[in-house]
C-alpha positions as CSV (number, residue, x, y, z in Angstrom):
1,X,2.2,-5.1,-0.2
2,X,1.1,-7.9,2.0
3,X,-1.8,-10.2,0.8
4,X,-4.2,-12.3,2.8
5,X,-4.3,-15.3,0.5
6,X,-6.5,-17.1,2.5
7,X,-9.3,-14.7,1.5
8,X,-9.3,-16.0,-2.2
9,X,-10.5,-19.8,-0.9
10,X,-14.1,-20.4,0.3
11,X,-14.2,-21.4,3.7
12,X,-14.9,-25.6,3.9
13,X,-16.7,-26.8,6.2
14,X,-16.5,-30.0,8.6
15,X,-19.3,-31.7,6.7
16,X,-18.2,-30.6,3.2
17,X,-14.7,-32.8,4.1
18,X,-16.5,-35.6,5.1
19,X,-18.3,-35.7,1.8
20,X,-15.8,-35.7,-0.4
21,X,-13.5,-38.2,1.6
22,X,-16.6,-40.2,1.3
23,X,-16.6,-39.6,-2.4
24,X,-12.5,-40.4,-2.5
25,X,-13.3,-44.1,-0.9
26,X,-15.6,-45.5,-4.2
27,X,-18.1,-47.2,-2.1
28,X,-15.6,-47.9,1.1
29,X,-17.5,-47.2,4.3
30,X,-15.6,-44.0,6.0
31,X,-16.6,-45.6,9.2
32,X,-13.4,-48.0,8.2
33,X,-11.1,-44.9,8.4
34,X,-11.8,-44.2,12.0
35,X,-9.4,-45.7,15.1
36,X,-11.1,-47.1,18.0
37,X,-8.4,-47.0,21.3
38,X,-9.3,-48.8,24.6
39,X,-10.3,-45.1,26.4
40,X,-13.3,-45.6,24.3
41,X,-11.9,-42.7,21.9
42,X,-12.6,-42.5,18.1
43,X,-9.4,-40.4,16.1
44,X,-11.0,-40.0,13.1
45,X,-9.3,-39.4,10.0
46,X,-9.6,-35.5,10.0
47,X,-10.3,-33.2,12.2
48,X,-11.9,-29.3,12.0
49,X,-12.0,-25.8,13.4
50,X,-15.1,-27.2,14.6
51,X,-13.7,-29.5,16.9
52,X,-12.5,-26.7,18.6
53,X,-16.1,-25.5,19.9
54,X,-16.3,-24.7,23.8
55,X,-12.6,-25.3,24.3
56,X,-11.3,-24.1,28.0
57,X,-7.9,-22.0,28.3
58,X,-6.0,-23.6,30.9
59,X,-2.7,-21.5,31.6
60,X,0.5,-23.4,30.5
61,X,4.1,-23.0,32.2
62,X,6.0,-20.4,30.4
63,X,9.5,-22.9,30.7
64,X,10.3,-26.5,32.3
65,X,12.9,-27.4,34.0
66,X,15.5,-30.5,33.2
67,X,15.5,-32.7,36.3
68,X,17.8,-35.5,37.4
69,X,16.4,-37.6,39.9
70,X,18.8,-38.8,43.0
71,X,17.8,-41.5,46.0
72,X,19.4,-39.9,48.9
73,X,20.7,-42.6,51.4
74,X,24.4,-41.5,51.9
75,X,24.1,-37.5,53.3
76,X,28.4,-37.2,52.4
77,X,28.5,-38.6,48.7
78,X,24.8,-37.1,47.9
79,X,26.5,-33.5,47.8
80,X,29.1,-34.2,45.8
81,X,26.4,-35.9,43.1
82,X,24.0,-32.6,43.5
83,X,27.6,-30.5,42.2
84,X,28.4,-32.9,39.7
85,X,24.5,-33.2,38.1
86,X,24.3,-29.4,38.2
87,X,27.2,-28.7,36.4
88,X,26.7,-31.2,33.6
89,X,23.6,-29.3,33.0
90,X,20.9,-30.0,35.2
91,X,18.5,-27.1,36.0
92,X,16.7,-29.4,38.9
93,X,16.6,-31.7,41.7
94,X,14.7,-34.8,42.7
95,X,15.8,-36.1,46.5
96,X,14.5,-39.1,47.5
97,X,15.0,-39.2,51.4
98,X,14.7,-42.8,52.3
99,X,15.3,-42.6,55.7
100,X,15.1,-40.2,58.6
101,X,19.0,-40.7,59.3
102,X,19.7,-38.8,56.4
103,X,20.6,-34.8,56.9
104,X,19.4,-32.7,54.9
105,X,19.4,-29.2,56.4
106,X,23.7,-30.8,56.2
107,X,23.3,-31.4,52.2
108,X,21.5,-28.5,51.1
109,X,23.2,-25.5,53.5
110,X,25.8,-24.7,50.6
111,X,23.5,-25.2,47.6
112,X,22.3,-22.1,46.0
113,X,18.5,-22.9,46.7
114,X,17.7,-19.2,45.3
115,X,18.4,-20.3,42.1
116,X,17.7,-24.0,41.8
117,X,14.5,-25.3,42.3
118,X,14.6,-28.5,44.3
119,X,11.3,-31.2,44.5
120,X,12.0,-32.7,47.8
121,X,10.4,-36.4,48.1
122,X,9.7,-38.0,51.6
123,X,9.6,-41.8,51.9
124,X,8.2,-41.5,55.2
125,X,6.3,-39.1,57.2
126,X,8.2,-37.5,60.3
127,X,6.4,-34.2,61.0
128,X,9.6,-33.2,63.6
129,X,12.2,-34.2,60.6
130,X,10.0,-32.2,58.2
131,X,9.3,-29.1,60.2
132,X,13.0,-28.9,61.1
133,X,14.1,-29.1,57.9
134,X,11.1,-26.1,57.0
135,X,12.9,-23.9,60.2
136,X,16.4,-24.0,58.4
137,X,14.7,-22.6,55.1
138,X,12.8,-19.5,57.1
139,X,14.7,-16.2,56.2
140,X,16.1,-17.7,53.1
141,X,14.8,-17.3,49.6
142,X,14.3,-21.1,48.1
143,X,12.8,-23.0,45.2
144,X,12.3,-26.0,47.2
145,X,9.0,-28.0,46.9
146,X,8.3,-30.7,49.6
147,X,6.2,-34.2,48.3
148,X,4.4,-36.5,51.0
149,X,1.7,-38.6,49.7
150,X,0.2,-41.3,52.0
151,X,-2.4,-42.4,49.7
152,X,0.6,-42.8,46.6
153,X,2.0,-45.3,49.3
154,X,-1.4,-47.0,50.2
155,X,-1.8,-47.5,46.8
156,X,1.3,-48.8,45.9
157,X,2.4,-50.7,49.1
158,X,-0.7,-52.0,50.1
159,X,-0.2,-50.1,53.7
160,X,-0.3,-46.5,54.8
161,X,2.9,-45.2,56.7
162,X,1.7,-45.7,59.8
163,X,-1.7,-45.8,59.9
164,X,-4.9,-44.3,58.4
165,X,-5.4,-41.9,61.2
166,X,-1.4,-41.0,62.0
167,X,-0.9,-40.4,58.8
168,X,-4.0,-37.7,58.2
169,X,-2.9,-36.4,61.4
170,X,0.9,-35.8,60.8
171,X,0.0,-34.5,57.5
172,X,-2.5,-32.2,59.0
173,X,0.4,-31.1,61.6
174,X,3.1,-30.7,58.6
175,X,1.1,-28.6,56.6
176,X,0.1,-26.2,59.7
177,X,4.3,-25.7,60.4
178,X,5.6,-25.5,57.3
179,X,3.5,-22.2,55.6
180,X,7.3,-21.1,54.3
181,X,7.2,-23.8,51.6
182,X,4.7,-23.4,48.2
183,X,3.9,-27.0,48.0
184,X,3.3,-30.1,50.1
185,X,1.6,-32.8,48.9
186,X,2.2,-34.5,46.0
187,X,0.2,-36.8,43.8
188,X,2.2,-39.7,42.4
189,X,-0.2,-41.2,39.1
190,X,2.6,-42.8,38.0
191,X,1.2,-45.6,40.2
192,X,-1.3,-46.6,37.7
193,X,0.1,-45.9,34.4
194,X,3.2,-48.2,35.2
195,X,0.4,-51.1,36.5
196,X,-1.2,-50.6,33.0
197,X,-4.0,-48.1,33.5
198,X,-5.6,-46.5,30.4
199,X,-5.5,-42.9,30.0
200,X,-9.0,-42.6,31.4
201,X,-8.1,-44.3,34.3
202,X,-4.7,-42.7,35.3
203,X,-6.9,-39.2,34.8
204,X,-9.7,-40.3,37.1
205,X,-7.9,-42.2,39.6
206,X,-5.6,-39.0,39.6
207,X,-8.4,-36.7,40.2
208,X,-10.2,-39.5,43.4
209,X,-6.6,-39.4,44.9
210,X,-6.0,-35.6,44.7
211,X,-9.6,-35.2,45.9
212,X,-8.8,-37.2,49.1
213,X,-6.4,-34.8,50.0
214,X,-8.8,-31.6,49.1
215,X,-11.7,-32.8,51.4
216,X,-9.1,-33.5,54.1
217,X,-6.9,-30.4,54.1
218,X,-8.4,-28.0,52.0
219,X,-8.2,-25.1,54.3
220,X,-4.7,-25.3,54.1
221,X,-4.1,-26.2,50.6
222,X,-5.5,-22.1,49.7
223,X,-2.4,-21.3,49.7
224,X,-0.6,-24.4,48.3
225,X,-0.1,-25.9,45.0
226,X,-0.5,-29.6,44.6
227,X,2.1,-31.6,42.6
228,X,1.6,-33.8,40.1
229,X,3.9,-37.0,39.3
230,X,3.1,-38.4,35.6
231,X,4.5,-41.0,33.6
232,X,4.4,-41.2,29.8
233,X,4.3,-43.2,27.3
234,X,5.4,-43.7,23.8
235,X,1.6,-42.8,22.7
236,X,2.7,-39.8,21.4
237,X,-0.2,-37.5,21.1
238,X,-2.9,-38.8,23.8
239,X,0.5,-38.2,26.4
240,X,0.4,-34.4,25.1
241,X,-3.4,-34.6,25.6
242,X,-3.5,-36.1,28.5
243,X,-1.3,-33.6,30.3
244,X,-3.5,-30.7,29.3
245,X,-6.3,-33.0,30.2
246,X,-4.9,-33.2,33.7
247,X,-4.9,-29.1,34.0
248,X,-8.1,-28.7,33.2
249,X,-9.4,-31.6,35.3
250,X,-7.7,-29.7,38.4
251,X,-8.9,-26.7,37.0
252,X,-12.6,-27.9,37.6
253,X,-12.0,-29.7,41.0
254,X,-10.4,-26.8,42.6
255,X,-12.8,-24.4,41.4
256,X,-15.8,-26.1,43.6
257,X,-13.3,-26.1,46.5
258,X,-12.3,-22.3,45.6
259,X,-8.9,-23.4,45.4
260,X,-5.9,-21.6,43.3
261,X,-6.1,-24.3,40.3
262,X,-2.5,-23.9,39.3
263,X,-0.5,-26.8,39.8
264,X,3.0,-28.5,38.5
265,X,3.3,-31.3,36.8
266,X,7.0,-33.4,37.7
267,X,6.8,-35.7,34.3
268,X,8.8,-38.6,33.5
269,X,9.3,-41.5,31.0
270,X,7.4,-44.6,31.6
271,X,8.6,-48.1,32.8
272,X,5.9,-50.2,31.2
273,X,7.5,-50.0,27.5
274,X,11.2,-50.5,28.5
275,X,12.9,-53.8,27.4
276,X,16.2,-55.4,28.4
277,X,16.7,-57.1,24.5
278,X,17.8,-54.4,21.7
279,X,18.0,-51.7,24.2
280,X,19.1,-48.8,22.9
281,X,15.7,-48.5,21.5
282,X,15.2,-47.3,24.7
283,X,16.5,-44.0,23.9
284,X,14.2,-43.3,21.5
285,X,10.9,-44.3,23.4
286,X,12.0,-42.2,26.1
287,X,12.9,-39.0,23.5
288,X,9.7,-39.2,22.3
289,X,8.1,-39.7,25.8
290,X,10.2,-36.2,27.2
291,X,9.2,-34.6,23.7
292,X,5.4,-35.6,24.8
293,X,6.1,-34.3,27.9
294,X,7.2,-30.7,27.0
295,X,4.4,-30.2,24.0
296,X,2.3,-31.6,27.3
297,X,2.7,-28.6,29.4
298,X,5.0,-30.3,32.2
299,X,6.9,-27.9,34.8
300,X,9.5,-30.1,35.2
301,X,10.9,-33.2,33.6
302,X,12.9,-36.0,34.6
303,X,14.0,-38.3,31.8
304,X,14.9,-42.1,32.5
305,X,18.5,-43.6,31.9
306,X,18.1,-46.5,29.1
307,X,19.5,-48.9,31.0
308,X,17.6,-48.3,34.4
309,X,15.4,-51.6,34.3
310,X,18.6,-54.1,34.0
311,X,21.9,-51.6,35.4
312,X,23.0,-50.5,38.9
313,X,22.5,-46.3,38.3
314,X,25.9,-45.3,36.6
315,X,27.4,-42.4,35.3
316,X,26.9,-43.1,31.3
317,X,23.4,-43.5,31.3
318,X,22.6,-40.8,33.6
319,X,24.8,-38.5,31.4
320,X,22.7,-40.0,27.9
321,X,19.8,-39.1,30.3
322,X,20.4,-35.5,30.9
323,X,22.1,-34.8,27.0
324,X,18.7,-36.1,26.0
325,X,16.9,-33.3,27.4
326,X,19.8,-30.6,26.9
327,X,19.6,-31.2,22.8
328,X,16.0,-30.8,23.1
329,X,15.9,-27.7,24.6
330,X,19.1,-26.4,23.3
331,X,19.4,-27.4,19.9
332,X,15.9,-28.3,19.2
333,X,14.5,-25.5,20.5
334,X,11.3,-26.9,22.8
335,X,12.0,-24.3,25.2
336,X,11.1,-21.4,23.0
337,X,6.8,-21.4,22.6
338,X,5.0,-21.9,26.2
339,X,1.7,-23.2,24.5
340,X,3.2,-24.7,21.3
341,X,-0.2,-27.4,20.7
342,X,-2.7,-24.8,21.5
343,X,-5.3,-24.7,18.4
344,X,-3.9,-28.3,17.0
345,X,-7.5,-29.2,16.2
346,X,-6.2,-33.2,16.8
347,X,-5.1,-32.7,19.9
348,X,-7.1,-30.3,21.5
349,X,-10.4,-32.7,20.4
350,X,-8.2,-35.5,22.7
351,X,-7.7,-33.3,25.6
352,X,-11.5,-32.7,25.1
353,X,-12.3,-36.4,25.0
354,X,-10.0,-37.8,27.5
355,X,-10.9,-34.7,30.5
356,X,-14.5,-35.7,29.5
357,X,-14.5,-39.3,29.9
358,X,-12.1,-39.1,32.8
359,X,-14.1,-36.6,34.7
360,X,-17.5,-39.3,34.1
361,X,-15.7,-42.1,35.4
362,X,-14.6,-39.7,38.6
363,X,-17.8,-38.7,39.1
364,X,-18.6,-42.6,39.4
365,X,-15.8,-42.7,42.1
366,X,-17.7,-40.1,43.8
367,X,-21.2,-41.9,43.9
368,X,-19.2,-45.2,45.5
369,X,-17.4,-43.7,48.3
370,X,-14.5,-41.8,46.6
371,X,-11.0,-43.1,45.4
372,X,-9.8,-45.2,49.2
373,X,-13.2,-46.7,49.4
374,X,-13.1,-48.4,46.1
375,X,-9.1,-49.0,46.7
376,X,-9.8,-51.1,49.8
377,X,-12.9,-52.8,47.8
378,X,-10.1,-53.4,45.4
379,X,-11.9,-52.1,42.9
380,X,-9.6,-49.9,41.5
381,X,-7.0,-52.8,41.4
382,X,-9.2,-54.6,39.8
383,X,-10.0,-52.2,36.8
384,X,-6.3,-51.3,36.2
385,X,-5.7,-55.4,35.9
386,X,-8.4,-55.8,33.2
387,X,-7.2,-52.9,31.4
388,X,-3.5,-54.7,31.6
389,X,-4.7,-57.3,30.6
390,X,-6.2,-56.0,27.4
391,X,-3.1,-54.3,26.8
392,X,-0.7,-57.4,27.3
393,X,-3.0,-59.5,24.7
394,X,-2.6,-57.1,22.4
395,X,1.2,-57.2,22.9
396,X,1.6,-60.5,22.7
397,X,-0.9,-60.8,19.8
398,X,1.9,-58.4,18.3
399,X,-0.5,-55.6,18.2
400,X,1.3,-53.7,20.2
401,X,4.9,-53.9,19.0
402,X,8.0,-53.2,21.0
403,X,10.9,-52.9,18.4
404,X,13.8,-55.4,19.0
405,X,11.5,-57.4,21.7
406,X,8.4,-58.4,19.6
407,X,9.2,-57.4,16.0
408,X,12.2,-57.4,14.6
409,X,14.0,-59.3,17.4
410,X,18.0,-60.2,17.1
411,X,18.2,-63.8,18.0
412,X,22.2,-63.3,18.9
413,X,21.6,-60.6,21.8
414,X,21.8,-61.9,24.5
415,X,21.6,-60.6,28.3
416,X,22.0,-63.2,30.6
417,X,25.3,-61.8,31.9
418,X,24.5,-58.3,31.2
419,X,22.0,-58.1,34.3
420,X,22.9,-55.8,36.9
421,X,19.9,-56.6,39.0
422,X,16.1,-58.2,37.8
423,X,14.4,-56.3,35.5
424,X,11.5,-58.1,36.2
425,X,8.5,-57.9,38.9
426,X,9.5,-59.7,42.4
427,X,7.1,-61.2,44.8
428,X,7.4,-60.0,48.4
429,X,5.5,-62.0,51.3
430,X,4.4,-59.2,53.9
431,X,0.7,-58.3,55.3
432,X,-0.7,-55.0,53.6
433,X,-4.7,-53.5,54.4
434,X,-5.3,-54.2,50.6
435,X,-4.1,-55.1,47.1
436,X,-1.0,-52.7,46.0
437,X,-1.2,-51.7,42.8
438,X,1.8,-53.4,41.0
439,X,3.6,-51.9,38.2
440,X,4.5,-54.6,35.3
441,X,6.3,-54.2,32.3
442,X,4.7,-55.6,29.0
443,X,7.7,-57.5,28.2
444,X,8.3,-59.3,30.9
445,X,7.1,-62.7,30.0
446,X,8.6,-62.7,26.8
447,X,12.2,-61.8,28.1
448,X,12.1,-64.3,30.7
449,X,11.4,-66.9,28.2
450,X,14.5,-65.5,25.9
451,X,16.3,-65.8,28.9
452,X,15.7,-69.2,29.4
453,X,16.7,-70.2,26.1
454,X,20.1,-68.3,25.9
């Protein structure tokens, strides 16, 4: 006979908690217990089916996909990388066409695009390369994505492609040719987590910049997904929020637009935390960041090798790389529950918090002119810098503690001779419209100074 044992305890209620923590602190103020984080959030030290009130369902993915990124210069040796990374277990591409001498209709006619879904990434904007490229896949069943994003490179670069109106235009032409591919445009927010955005930022900004795009082209887009590109970080739980936070943010924007308000998310392990002293520990910020990334609802995920910020790309840490994500989902299992955070009363009261405050702060956008208006007033860039800021005095304050860089530091590794190329951010005199955004790591001051002294 099977017995509901929960019906022989009295339901408790979120107030009746709260009283008798307060009893348990003898006099202590339970205000003391509660965390404040710079996204204005307060975890508190329990949380309640009550938290749960008003919750949204937002459809997850059923599966994600392991992805290993490529930069596709050389259109001979690319192929024979695509084999190799497929047969050591990845499930996905990532192509990174820097240049429009590069043939890809040439490196993709032999792979089986039935059965391997393939994110295609354009670092320029050729509608005649693009559309040729869309003719050669007509007539044959594919899984290939295509990702332009002049805004991502405004943002980043300081300069559009090749010009504000060229740009819209050859994006307006690309997605009127090319209605044989499910997505076009993609929306890179890796941009501002890397510069040091909070997670209310990268959410809003995220939003502005995909909102660009949906007053521009949202005629088209009805029958088009958008993708998302996040980074993560090692704060475990608010990344898992703040990928569901980002569906149902989408969710809302594409409803007043009566768009379809599915969308994938192409996640990946941040740079901002990596360190070139002690690091291996590398491998298990960016575990935890790929964990945060499944639990998150990501479609597909790209992990970063270890040794990325300080090594040429090389076999052994691409191959760490990809067995990172094949134990997770073969030996520990993450593939086997779509929805596995659903009702985790902690997290779903951070999606809650983080989708509200984001969506405030987008709204704000809105009132002043909308996400390139405040990026030419470089206001934007100038919010992202003051939330860095805040973050890199609390590392340095050793807040904030990178294992191996600031706590617990070996004084005899050294990595002088170790560096493949600089790890750390390199001034480039050009002439941009505006500000970029520039990605920093937190560490970078500190190694530099280790450096000296080696």
């Amino acid at each position: 006979m099977t017995k509901n044992l929960m019906k022989d305890f009295e339901a408790v209620t979120a107030k009746e908690w709260r009283q008798k923590i307060q009893v348990d602190l003898k006099g202590a103020n339970y205000e003391s217990l509660i965390t404040h984080t710079p996204e204005g959030i307060d975890i508190k030290p329990f949380y309640h089916q009550e938290d749960l009130q008003n919750k949204p369902s937002i459809a997850s993915p059923q599966d994600w996909n392991i992805v290993e990124k490529l930069m596709v210069s050389d259109s001979n040796k690319i192929v024979d990388d695509i084999n190799y990374s497929l047969s050591k277990g990845s499930e996905s591409l990532w192509l990174v066409i820097e240049s429009e001498s590069v043939n890809l209709v040439e490196i993709l006619k032999n792979i089986d695009l039935e059965h391997t879904p393939i994110y295609v990434e354009f670092q320029f904007v050729n509608p005649k390369y693009i559309i040729t490229f869309s003719e050669f896949l007509k007539g044959n069943k594919h899984q290939i994505r295509i990702g332009i994003d002049p805004i991502g490179e405004l943002a980043a670069t300081g300069n559009w492609f090749h010009s504000l109106k060229n740009d819209q235009e050859a994006l307006d032409y690309i997605l009127a040719h090319t209605s044989n591919l499910t997505a076009h445009i993609s929306i890179d927010t890796s941009i501002y987590q890397n510069a040091g955005a909070n997670m209310v930022q990268q959410l809003a900004y995220a939003l502005a910049h995909a909102n660009e795009y949906l007053n521009q082209h949202f005629k088209v887009l009805k029958t088009q997904k958008l993708i998302f590109k996040v980074a993560v970080g090692s704060n475990y739980f608010f990344e898992i929020a703040k990928l569901k936070a980002l569906r149902q943010l989408y969710a809302s924007l594409a409803a007043e637009y009566q768009l379809p308000e599915e969308i994938e998310i192409l996640t990946y392990p941040s740079d901002r935390n990596k360190t070139i002293y002690d690091y291996n520990v590398n491998l298990l910020r960016t575990t935890t960041e790929c964990m945060s990334a499944i639990l998150g609802g990501s479609d597909f995920i790209c992990n970063l090798a270890y040794d990325k910020i300080f090594h040429k790309e090389n076999e052994f840490g691409s191959r760490i790389a990809r067995n990172q994500l094949l134990i997770l989902k073969n030996e520990s299992h993450f593939d086997k529950v779509s929805n596995p955070t659903d009702g985790t009363y902690y997290i779903e009261d951070l999606t809650q918090q983080l989708a509200e405050k984001a969506l405030a702060l987008f709204k704000s956008m809105e009132k002043g002119g909308g996400f390139l208006v405040q990026l030419k007033e470089g206001i934007i860039q100038r919010k992202i810098k003051e939330a860095a800021q805040k973050e890199q005095e609390e590392f340095n304050a050793g807040k904030s503690i990178l294992v191996g860089t600031n706590k617990y530091e070996n004084p005899e590794d050294k990595m002088k001779n170790d560096l493949e190329h600089s790890p750390f951010l390199e001034k480039k005199e050009r002439k941009t419209l505006l500000p970029p955004i520039i990605k920093r790591r937190l560490a970078e001051t500190l190694e530099q100074e280790r450096l000296k002294k080696e």
